[in-house]
C-alpha positions in Angstrom: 4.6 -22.9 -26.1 5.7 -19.7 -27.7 7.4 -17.1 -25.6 4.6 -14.7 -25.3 2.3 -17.6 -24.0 4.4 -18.2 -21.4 5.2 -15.0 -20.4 1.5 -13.8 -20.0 0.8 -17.0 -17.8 3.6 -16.4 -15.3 2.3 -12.7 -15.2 -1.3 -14.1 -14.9 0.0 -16.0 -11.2 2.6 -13.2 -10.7 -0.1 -10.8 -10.7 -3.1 -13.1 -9.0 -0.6 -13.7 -6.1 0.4 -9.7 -6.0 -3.2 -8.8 -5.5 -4.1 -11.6 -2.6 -1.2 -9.5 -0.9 -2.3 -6.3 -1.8 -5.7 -6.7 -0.9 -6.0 -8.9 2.4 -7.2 -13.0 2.4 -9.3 -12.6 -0.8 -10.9 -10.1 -3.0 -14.5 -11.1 -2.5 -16.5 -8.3 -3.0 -19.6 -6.3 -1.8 -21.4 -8.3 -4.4 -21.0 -11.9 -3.8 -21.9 -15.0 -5.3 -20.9 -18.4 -5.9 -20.6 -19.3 -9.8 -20.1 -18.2 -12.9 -23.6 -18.0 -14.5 -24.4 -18.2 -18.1 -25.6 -15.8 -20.4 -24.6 -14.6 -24.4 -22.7 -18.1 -25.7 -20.5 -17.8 -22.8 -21.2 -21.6 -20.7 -18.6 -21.0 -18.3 -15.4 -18.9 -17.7 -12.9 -19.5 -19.7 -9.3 -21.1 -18.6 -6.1 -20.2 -19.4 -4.7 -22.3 -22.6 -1.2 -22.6 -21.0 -0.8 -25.7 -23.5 -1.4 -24.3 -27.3 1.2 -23.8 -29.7 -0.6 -21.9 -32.3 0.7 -18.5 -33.7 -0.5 -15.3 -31.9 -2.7 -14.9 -28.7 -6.2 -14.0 -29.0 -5.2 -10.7 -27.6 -2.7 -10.3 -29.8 -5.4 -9.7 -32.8 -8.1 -7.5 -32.9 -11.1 -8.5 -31.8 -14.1 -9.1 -34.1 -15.8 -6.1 -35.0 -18.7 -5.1 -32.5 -17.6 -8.6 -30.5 -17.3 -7.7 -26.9 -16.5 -10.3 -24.0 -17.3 -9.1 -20.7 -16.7 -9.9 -16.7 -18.8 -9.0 -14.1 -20.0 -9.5 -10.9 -23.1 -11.0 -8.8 -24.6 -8.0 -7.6 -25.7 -4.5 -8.4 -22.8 -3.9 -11.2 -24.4 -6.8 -13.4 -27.8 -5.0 -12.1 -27.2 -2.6 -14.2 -26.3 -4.3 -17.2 -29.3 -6.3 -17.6 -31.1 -4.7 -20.3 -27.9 -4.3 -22.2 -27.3 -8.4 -21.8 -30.8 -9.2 -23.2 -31.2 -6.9 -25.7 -27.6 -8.8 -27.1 -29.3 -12.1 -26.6 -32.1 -10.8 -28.6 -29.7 -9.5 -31.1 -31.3 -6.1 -30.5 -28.1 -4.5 -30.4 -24.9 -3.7 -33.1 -22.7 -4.6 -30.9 -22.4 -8.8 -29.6 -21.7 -8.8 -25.8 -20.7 -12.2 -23.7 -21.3 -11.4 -20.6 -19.9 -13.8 -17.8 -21.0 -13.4 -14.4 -18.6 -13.9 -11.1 -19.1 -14.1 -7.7 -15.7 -13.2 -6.6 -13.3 -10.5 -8.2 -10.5 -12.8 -7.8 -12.0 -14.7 -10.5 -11.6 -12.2 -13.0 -8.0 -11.3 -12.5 -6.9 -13.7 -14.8 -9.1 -13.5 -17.4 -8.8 -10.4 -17.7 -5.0 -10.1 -17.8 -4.4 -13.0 -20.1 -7.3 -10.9 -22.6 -9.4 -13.6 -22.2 -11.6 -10.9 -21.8 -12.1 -7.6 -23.1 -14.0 -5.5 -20.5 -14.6 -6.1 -16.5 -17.0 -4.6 -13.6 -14.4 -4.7 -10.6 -14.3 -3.1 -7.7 -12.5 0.4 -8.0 -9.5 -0.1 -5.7 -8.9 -3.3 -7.4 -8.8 -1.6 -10.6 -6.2 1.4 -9.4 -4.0 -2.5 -8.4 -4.4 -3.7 -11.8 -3.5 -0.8 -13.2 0.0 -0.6 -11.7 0.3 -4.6 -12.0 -0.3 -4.6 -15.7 1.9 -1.8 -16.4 -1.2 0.3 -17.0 -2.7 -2.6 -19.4 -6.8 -1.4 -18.0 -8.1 1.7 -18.8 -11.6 2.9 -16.6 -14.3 4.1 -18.4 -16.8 4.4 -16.2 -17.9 4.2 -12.6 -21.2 1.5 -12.3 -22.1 1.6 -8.8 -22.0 4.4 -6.1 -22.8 3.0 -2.5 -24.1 0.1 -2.2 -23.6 -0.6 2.0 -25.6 -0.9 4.7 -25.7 -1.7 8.5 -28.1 -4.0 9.6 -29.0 -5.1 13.5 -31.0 -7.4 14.5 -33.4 -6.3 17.7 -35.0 -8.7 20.2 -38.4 -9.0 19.8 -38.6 -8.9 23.9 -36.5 -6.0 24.6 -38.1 -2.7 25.0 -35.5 -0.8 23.3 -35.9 0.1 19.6 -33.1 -1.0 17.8 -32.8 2.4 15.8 -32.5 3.9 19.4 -29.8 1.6 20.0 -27.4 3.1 17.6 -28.6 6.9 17.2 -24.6 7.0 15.6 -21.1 5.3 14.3 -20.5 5.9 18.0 -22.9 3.3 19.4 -20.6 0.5 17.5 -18.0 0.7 19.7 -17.9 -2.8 21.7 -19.2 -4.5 18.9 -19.4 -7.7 16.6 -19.8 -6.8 13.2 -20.1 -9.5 10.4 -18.8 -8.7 6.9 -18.1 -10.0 3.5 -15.3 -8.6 1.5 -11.8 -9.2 3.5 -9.4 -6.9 1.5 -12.0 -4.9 -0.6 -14.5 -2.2 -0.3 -15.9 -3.6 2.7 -13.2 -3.2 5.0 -11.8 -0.2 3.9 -14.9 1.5 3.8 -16.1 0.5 7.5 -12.5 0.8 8.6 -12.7 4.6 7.0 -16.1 5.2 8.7 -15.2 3.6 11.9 -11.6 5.6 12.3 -13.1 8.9 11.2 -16.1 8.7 14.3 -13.3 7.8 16.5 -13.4 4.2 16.6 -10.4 1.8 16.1 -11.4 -1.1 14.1 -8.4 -3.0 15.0 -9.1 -2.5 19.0 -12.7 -1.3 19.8 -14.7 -3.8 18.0 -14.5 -7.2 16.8 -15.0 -7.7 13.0 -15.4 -11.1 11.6 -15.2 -11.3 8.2 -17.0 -14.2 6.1 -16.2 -15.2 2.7 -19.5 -14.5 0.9 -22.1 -12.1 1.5 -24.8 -15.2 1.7 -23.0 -16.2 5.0 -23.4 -12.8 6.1 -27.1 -13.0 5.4 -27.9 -16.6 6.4 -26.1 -15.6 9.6 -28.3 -12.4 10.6 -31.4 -14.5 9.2 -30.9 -17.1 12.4 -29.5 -14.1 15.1 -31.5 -11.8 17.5 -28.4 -9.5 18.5 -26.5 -9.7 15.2 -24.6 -6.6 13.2 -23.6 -7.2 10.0 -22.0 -5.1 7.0 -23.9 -6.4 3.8 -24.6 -4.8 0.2 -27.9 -4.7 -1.5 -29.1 -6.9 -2.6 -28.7 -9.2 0.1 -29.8 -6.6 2.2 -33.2 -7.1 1.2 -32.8 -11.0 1.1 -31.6 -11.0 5.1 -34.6 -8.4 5.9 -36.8 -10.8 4.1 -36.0 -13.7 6.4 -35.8 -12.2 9.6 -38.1 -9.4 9.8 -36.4 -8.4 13.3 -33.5 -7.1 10.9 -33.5 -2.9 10.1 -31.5 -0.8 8.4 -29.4 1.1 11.2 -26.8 3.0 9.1 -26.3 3.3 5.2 -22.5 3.7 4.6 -23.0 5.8 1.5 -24.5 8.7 3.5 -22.1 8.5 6.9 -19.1 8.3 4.1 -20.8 11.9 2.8 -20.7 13.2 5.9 -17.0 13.1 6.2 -16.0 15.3 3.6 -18.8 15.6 1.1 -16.8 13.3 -1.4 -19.1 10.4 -3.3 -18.3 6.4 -2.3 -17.6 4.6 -5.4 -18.0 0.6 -5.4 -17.6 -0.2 -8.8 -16.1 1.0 -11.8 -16.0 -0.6 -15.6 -12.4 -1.3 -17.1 -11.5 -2.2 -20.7 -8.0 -3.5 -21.7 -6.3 -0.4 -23.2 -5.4 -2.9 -26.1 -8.8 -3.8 -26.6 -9.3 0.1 -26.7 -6.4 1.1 -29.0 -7.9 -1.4 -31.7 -11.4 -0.8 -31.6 -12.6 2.7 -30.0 -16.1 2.2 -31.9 -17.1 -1.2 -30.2 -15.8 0.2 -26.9 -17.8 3.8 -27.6 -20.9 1.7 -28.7 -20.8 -0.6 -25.2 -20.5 2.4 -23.2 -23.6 4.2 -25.0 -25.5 0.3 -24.4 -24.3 0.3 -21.0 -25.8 3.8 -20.6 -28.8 2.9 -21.7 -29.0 0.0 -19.9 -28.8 1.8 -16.6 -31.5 4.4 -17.1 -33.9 1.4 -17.8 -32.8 -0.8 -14.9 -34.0 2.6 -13.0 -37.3 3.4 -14.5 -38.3 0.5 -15.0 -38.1 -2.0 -11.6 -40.0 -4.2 -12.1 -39.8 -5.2 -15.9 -35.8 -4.6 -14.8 -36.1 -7.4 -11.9 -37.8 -9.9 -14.2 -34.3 -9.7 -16.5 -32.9 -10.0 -13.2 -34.1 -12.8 -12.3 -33.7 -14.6 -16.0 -29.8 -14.0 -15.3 -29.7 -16.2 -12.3 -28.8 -12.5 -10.2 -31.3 -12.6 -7.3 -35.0 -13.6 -7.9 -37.7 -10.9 -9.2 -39.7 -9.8 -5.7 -36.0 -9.2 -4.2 -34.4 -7.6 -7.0 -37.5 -5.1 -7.2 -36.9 -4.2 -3.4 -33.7 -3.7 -3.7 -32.8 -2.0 -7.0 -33.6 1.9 -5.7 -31.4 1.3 -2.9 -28.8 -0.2 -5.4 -27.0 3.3 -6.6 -26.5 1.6 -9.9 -25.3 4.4 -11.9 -22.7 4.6 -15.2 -21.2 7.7 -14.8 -18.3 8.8 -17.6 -16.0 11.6 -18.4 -14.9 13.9 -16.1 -17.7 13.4 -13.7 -16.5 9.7 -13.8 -12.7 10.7 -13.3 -13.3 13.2 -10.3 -15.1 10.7 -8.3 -12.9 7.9 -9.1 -9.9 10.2 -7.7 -11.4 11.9 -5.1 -12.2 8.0 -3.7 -8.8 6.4 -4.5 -7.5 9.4 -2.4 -9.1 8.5 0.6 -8.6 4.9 0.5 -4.4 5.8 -0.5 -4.5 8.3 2.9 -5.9 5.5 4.8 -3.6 2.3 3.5 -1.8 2.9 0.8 -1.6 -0.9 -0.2 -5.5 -0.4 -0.3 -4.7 1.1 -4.2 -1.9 -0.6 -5.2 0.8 1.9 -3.4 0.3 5.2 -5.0 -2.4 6.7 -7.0 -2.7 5.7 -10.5 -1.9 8.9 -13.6 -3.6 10.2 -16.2 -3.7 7.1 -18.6 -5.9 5.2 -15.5 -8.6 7.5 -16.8 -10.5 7.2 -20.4 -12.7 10.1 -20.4 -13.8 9.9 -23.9 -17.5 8.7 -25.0 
């Protein structure tokens, strides 16, 4: 085992365990799953070869031209790239993506710090962690999903009391259970944020249990006639769909835009700066695909939530339901940069560990297209 080899697997577990501290009991996030699902030639994810003795790393050499491998995660970031991913299968496109689907962000660390991948869709404050980790090894180039958050209760069909009456504001959630998915991620800082800023202490006046997946979280408000529960679209739709006592009491994305008029960011797409340095074109191509990808998912819902489907995301009907409420964007430049910032900010004024400890410089940001 050459030195290099060894020294990117102890960073690998250096850096896996520094971001389980960083970031609370796991890095589950809004968009949850359980396995990695196949699509491109990609059958599963990939592990570390801890064992070759070959020359150079993978990452050590450029990549292929136009060959792109990329991580993402169950939910409204691969949403968005569903278009992009067939039209690759199809060979419809210059460049070749493999596209590897996740449901947890913890399962990407790895990958993407040994270059076992090239590209990633994590959530933003875990890329601001990996940026500082890898000795600013990621670059973001774009911002994939805005808010994506919503509060649902669940009403008793006997009471008299209209469950949207029941919480008229942020206010009404003091005394609380709330049920959540994503323990050290956007989730919790976001609630926390909201909660804090309407004058609620999430640590005192309400009780907030969080599961490990956002199908918990849904299977739990599908059985419950006095549940509240934190979940992201789409399994907003799903939970609605099998309890139709659920409703939609608060979206996070507009109570977070009535606090200072800033824009919630979920997701963001990284690339490996390496994989950047060595091939701008590919990168500049993915992010044009990408683009594209996006404006189709969004006029077109319901050929978009077929491909949704075929990708093992969340069936068709749901997907369809669920894709305007989805704030699947891909926003680049400096319209990208601001909002990344303007986010990271809040969540560094609110726990600094949140973002890795301090706010990450210039280089964090590729603002090129």
């Amino acid at each position: 085992m050459n030195l290099r080899k060894i020294f990117a697997v102890i960073l690998a577990l250096m850096l896996t365990l520094s971001v389980f501290a960083a970031c609370g009991d796991s890095e589950k996030d809004s968009q949850n799953g359980t396995e990695p699902v196949q699509t491109g030639d990609v059958t599963k994810a990939p592990e570390a070869d801890t064992d070759s003795t070959d020359g150079a790393d993978e990452a050590d050499t450029p990549a292929e031209a136009g060959q792109m491998r990329i991580a993402s995660l169950k939910g409204p970031t691969t949403i968005g790239m569903v278009k992009l991913m067939d039209d690759s299968d199809n060979g419809m496109t210059s460049n070749s993506y493999d596209v590897q689907i996740f449901g947890t962000a913890d399962e990407i660390v790895g990958l993407l710090v040994n270059g076992d991948i090239d590209a990633a869709n994590i959530p933003c404050n875990l890329a601001s962690v990996l940026y500082k980790k890898t000795q600013k090894g990621i670059k973001t180039v774009g911002i994939n999903t805005l808010g994506v958050l919503y509060i649902l209760a669940a009403s008793d069909p006997a009471s008299a009391v209209n469950t949207e009456e029941s919480f008229a504001s942020i206010a009404d959630l003091k005394g609380k259970t709330i049920y959540s998915t994503g323990k050290g991620t956007t989730p919790e800082y976001v609630l926390n944020y909201i909660l804090t800023q309407n004058g609620i202490d999430p640590a005192n006046d309400v009780n907030i249990e969080y599961l490990s997946e956002a199908t918990e979280v849904a299977a739990k408000m599908a059985e419950s006639t006095d549940a509240i529960a934190v979940l992201p679209q789409p399994y907003v739709t799903v939970a609605m769909s099998q309890n139709e006592n659920l409703r939609i009491v608060f979206d996070l994305t507009e109570e977070w835009n009535k606090i200072d008029g800033s824009r919630l960011v979920t997701g963001v797409t990284v690339v490996r700066s390496e994989f950047l340095e060595q091939n701008p074109e590919t990168v500049a191509q993915f992010m044009s695909d990408y683009a594209a990808s996006v404006e189709y998912v969004n006029n077109n819902v319901e050929d978009a939530a077929s491909l949704v489907e075929k990708y093992d995301i969340v069936k068709a009907p749901v997907a369809q339901k669920a894709i305007p409420y989805c704030n699947i964007v891909f926003l680049t430049g400096d319209d990208m940069k601001t909002n990344v910032e303007n986010y990271l900010t809040v969540l560094y004024n609110s726990d600094p560990t949140s973002v890795g400890g301090e706010l990450p410089d210039e280089s964090f940001y590729h603002t090129e297209s």
